[in-house]
matplotlib code that plots the C-alpha trace (Angstrom):
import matplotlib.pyplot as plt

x = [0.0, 1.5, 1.8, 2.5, 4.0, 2.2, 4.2, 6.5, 3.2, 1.7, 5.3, 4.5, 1.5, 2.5, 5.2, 2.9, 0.0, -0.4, -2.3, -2.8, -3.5, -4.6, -1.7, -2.1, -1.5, 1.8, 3.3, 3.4, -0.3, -1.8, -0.5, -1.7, -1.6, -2.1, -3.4, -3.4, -6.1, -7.6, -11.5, -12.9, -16.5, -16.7, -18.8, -22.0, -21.4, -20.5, -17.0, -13.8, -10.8, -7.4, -4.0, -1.6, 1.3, 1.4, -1.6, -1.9, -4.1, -7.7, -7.6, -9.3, -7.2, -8.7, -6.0, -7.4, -5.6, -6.9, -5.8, -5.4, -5.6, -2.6, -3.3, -5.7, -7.7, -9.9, -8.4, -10.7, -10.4, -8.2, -7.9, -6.3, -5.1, -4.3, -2.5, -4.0, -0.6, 1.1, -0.1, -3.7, -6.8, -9.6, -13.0, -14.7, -15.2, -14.3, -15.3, -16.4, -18.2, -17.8, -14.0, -12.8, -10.7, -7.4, -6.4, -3.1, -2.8, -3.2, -6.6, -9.8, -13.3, -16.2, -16.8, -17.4, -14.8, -15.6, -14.3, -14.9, -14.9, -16.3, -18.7, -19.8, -19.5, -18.3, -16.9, -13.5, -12.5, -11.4, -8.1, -7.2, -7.7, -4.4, -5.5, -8.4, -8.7, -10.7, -12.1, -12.5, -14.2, -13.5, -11.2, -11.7, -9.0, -7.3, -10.3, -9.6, -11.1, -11.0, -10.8, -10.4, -10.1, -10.9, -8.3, -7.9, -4.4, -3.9, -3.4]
y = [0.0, 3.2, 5.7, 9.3, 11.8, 14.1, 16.3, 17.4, 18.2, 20.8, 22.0, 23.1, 23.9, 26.4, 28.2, 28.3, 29.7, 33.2, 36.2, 39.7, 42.0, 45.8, 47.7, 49.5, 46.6, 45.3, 42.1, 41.1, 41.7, 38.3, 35.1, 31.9, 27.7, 25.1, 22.0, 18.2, 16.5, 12.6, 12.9, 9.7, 8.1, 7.3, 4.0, 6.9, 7.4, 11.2, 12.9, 12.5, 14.8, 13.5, 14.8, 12.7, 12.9, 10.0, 7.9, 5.2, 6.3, 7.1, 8.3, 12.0, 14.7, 17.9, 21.2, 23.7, 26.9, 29.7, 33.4, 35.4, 39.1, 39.9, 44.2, 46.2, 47.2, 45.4, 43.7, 44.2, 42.2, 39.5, 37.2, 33.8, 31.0, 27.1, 25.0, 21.4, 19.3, 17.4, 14.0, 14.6, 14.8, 17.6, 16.7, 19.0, 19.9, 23.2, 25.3, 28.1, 26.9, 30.6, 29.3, 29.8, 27.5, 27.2, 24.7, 26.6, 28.9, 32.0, 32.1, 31.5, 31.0, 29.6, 26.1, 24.0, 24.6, 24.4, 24.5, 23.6, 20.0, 19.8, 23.2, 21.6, 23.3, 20.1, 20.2, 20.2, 17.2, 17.7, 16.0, 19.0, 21.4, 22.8, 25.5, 27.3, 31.0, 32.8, 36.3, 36.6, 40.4, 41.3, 40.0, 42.1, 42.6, 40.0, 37.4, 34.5, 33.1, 29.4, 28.1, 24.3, 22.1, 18.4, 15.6, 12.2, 10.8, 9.6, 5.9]
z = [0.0, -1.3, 2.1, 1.3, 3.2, 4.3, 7.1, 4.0, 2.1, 4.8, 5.1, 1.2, 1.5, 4.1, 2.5, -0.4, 0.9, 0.0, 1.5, 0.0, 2.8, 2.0, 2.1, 5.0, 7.2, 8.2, 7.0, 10.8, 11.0, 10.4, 11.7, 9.9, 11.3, 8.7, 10.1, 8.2, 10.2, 8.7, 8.1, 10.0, 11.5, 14.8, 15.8, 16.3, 12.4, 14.1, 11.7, 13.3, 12.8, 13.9, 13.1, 10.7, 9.2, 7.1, 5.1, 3.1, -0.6, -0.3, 3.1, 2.8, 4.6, 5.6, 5.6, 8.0, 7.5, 10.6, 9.6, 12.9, 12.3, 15.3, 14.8, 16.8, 13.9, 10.9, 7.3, 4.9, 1.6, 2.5, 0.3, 1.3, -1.0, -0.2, -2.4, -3.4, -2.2, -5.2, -4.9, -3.4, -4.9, -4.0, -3.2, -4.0, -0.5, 1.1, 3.7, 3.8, 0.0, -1.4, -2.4, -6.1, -7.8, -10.4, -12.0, -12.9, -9.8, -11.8, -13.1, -10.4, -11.2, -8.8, -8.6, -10.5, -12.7, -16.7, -20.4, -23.5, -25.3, -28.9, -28.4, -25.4, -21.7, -19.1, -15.9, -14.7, -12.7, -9.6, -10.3, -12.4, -9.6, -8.1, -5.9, -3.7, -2.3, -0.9, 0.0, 3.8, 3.4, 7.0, 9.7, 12.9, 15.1, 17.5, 15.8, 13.5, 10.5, 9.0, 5.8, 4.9, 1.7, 1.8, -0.1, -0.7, -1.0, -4.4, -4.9]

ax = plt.figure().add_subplot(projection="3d")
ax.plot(x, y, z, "-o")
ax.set_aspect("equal")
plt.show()
């Protein structure tokens, strides 16, 4: 069973992981924790989060990045983007569900992704996806704000 690393992938996906704050604000002003937690059921069919570092292919991984706004006045604007690790494959499921999507890292669009095949509109698959952001419009100060994307390890 193909296990895949996933410590070095959180690692990426933190130094990746951009923010574009207004330009007022210091770079100092927001502090940001990635998380890598496994999406279980418990025996009450209730959802499970549980740290890991490594996993063997199809088990779905949730990354959890909280922005903490560390000033004593608003951001406004933010806009936050998370990086779908090398290897994994998005679900489809984000939080909150107003993300946009890339499938080069450049170009976003809301979900679900689509182009053209023979004059016909289809969907993207979700394999194709590379990256989420999204538009947090205010982050009051000393108050934090979530944002999660939902993987499975690819097999």
């Amino acid at each position: 069973m193909k296990r895949f690393k996933l410590l070095h992938s959180v690692l990426l996906a933190t130094l990746a992981s951009s923010c574009l704050l207004n330009i007022a604000h210091a770079d100092d002003a927001l502090k940001m924790e990635l998380t890598a937690n496994q999406i279980s059921k418990n025996a009450d069919g209730k959802t499970v989060y549980s740290p890991v570092r490594t996993a063997p292919a199809g088990t779905v991984i949730q990354y959890k990045a909280t922005y903490t706004n560390t000033i004593n006045s608003d951001i406004n604007d933010l806009m936050v983007t998370l990086p779908i690790p090398a290897n994994m494959t998005f679900t489809g499921d984000a939080s909150p569900a107003s993300a946009q999507a890339s499938i080069d890292g450049k170009n976003y669009a809301d979900m679900p992704l689509m182009r053209k095949v023979d004059g016909k509109m289809v969907k993207i698959p979700y394999s194709e996806y590379r990256t989420l952001r999204w538009n947090i419009k205010l982050l009051p100060a000393k108050k934090s704000a979530a944002v999660a994307l939902n993987t499975v390890v690819n097999k």
